[in-house]
C-alpha positions as CSV (number, residue, x, y, z in Angstrom):
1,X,-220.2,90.1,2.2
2,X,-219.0,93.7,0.6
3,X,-218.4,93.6,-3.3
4,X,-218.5,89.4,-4.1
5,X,-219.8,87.4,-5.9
6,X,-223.6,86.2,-5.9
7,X,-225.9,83.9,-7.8
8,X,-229.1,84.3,-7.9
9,X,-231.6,81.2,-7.9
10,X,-234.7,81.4,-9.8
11,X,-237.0,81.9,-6.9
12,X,-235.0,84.4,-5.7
13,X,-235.3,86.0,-9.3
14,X,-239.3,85.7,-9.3
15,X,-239.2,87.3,-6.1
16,X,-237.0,90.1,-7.6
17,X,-239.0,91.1,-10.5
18,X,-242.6,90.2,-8.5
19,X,-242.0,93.1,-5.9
20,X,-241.6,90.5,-3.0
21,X,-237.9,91.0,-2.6
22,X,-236.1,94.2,-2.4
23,X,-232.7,94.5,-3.8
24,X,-231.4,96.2,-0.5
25,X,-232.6,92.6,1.2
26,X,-229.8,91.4,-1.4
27,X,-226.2,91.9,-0.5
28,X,-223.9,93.6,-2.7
29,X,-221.5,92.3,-5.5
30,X,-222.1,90.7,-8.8
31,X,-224.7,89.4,-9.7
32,X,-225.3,86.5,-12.1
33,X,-228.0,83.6,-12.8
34,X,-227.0,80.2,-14.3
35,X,-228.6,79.0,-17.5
36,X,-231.2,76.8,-16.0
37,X,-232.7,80.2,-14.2
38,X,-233.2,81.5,-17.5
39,X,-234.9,78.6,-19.1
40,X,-236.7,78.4,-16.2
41,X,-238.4,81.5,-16.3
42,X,-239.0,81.7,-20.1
43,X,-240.5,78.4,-20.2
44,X,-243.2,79.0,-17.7
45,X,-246.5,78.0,-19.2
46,X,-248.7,81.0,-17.9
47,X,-246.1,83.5,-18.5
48,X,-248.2,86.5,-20.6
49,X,-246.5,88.6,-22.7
50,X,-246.0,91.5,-20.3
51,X,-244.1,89.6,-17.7
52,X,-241.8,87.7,-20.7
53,X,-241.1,91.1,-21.4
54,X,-239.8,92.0,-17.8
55,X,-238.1,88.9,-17.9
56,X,-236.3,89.6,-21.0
57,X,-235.4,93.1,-19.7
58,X,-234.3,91.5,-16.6
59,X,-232.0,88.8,-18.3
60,X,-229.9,91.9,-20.4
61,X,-229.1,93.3,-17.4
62,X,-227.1,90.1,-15.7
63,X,-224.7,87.9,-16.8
64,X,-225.8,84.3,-17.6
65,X,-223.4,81.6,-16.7
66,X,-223.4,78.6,-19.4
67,X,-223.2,75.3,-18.3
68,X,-219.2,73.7,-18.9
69,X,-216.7,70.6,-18.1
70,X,-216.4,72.1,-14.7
71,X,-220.0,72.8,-13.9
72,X,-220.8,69.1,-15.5
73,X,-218.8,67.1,-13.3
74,X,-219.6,69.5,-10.0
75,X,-223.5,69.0,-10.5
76,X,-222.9,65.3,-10.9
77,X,-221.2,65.0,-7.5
78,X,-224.2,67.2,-6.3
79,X,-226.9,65.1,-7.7
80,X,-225.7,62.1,-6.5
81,X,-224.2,63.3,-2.8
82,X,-227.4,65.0,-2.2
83,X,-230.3,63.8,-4.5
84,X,-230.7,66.8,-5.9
85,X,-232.9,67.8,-8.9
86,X,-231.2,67.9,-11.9
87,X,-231.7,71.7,-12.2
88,X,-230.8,72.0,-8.9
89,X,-228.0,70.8,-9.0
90,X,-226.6,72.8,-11.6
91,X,-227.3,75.4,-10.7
92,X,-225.5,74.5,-6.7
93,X,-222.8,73.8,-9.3
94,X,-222.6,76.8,-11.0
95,X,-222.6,78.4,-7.5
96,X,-219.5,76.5,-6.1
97,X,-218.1,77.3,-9.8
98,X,-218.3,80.9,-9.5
99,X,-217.1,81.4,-5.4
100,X,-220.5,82.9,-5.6
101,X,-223.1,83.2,-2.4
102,X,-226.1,81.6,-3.4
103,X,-229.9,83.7,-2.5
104,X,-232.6,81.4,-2.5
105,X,-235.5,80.5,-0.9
106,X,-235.1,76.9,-1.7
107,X,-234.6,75.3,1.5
108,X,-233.8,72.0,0.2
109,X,-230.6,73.9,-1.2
110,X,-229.2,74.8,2.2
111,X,-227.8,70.9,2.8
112,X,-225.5,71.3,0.3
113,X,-222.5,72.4,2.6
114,X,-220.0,73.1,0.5
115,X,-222.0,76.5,-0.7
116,X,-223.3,79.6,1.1
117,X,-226.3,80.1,1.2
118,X,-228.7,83.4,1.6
119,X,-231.7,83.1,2.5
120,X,-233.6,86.5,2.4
């Protein structure tokens, strides 16, 4: 993939900003996270202030996808094809949404076959 589109799942974002992925593992393109990736990481209950901070530096650097109609009904039909998490499925939906690749390390992510998936 040269120059497309790619969402970024939270574990895959964790990974990022903890040192245990490097971007050159990632492919090139656009990068975005959905909504849920971002609540996700500030909500954390152990988070200290230094890493919120990384995280906040992180988040002005890459476009957020909102949730919409579109992104609604698609994570519905995710949730109940493929008994997905809620969040999960969102984000999938956001995914398909976008004609992004997906990177994450979620493994229970890569039945969902109308998506591609990168697992790094």
């Amino acid at each position: 993939m040269n120059g497309g589109k790619v969402l970024l799942d939270t574990n895959a974002v964790l990974y990022l900003l903890g040192g245990k992925l490097e971007t050159s593992a990632l492919p090139a393109g656009k990068f975005f996270i959905s909504f849920i990736t971002e609540l996700e990481l500030l909500s954390y209950p152990l988070l200290t202030q230094s890493d919120e901070r990384v995280i906040k530096e992180f988040l002005k650097e890459i476009d957020i996808i909102n949730i919409n109609p579109e992104i609604k009904k698609l994570a519905i039909s995710f949730r109940k094809g493929y008994g997905l998490k809620l969040p999960d499925a969102i984000v999938c939906a956001t995914s398909l949404f976008l004609e992004a690749s997906l990177v994450t390390r979620d493994k229970n992510l890569t039945k969902v076959k109308e998506l591609t998936i990168l697992v790094p």
